[in-house]
VONUSE-438909 format. One record per residue (C-alpha): residue number from 1; x, y, z. Coordinates in Angstrom, 2 decimals, padded with zeros to 5 digits. Layout:
 num      c1      c2      c3
 NUM       X       Y       Z
...
END
This chain:
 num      c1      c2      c3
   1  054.96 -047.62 -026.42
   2  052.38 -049.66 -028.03
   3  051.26 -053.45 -026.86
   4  049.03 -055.51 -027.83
   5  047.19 -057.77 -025.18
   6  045.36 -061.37 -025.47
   7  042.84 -063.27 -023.11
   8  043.15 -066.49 -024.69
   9  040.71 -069.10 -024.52
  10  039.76 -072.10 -026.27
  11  036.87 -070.79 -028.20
  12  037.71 -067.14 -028.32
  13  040.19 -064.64 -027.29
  14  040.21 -060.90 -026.48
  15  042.32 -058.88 -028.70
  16  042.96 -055.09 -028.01
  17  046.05 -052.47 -028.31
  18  046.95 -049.63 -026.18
  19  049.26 -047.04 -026.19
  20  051.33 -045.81 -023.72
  21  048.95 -043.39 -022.42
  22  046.06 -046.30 -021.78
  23  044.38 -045.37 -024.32
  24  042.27 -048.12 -026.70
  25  043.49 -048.26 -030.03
  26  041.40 -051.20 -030.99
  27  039.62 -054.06 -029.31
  28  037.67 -056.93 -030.44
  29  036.52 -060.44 -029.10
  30  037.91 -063.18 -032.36
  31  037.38 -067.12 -032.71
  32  040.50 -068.45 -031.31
  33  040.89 -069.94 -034.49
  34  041.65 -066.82 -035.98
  35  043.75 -065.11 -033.36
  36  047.08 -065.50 -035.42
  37  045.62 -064.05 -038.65
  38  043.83 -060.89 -036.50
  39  047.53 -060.35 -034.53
  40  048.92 -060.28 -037.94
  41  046.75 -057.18 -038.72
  42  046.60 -055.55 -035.71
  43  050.96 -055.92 -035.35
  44  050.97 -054.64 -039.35
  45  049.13 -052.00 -038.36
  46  049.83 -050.77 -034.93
  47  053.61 -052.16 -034.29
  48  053.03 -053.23 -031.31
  49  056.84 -053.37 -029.16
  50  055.11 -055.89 -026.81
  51  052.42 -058.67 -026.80
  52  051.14 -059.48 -023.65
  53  049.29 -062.57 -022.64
  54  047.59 -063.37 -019.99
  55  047.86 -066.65 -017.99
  56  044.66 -067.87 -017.87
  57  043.06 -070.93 -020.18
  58  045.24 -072.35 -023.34
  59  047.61 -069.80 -022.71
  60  050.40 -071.79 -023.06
  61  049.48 -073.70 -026.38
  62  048.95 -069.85 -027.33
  63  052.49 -068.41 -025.69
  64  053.85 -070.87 -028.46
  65  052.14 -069.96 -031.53
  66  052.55 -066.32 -030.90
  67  056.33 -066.71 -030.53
  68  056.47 -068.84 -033.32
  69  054.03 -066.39 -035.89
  70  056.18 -063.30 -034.19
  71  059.68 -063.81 -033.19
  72  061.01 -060.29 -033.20
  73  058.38 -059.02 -030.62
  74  058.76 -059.69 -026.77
  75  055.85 -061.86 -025.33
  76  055.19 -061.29 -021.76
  77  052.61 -063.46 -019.47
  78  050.72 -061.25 -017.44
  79  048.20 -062.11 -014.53
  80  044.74 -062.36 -015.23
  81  043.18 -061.99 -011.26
  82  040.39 -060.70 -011.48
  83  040.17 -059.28 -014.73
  84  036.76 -060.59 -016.07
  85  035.17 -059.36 -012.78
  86  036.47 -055.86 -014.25
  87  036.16 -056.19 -017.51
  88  031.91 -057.04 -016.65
  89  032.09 -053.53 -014.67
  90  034.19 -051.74 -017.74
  91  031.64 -053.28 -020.26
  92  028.48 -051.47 -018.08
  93  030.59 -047.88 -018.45
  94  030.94 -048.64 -021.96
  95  027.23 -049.42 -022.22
  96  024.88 -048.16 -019.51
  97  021.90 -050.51 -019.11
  98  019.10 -048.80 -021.28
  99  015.27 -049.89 -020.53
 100  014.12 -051.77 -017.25
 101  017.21 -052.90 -016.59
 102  019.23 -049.41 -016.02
 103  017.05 -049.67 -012.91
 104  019.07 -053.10 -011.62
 105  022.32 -052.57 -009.71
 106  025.00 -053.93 -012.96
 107  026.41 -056.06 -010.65
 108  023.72 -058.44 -010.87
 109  023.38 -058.65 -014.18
 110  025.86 -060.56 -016.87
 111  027.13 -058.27 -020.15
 112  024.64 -060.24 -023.05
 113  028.06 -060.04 -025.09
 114  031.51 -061.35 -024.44
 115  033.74 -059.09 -022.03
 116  037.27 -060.78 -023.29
 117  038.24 -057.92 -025.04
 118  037.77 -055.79 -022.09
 119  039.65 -058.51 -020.04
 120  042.49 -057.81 -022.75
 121  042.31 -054.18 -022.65
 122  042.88 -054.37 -018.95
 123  045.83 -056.68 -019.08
 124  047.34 -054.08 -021.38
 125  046.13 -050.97 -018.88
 126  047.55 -052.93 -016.16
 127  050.85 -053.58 -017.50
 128  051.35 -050.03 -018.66
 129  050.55 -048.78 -015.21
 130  052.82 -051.29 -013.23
 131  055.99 -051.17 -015.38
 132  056.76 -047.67 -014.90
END
């Protein structure tokens, strides 16, 4: 099985697919804007059997344009509690503090980037996990 997750926001969203196994296909942060045009690619190119979304801002205006743009795949709403505070810790794994600041606990310090792809990738990881 292969879904494809979205933190929607107003601005931007996180975008990423997973397979079965959790692992990362692709992830990226895109302009909200956008999101229908990048879920095109990613569903042409991964074929997703699931999109997940999570509850959090603008996710119903979003819930509606995804079902519109993809009426043959399931959408399911999925929790978001918690995720960004994750997502912050998953970003520091992905990219260990380099300089002065590897010496400051990551806990107290904020990504310099976006983290909602991260936040999708575990709405996807956390799905997978819980459905079996």
């Amino acid at each position: 099985m292969v879904v494809a997750a979205i933190d929607p926001g107003r601005e931007k969203c996180g975008l990423a697919v997973v397979d079965e196994d959790g692992r990362v296909l692709e992830q990226a942060v895109v302009a909200t804007v956008w999101l229908e045009d990048e879920l095109t690619e990613r569903v042409q190119k991964f074929r997703p059997e699931r999109i997940l979304l999570g509850n959090g801002t603008t996710s119903r205006t979003a819930e509606e344009d995804i079902r519109t743009a993809f009426p043959d795949i399931p959408v399911e709403i999925v929790d978001e509690y918690r995720t960004t505070d994750d997502a912050k810790i998953a970003y520091w794994k992905a990219n260990p503090p380099t300089g002065w600041r590897r010496f400051f606990p990551t806990s107290m310090q904020v990504p310099p980037v976006p983290v909602d792809d991260f936040v999708a990738v575990i709405l996807a990881q956390r799905y997978l996990i819980n459905r079996g």
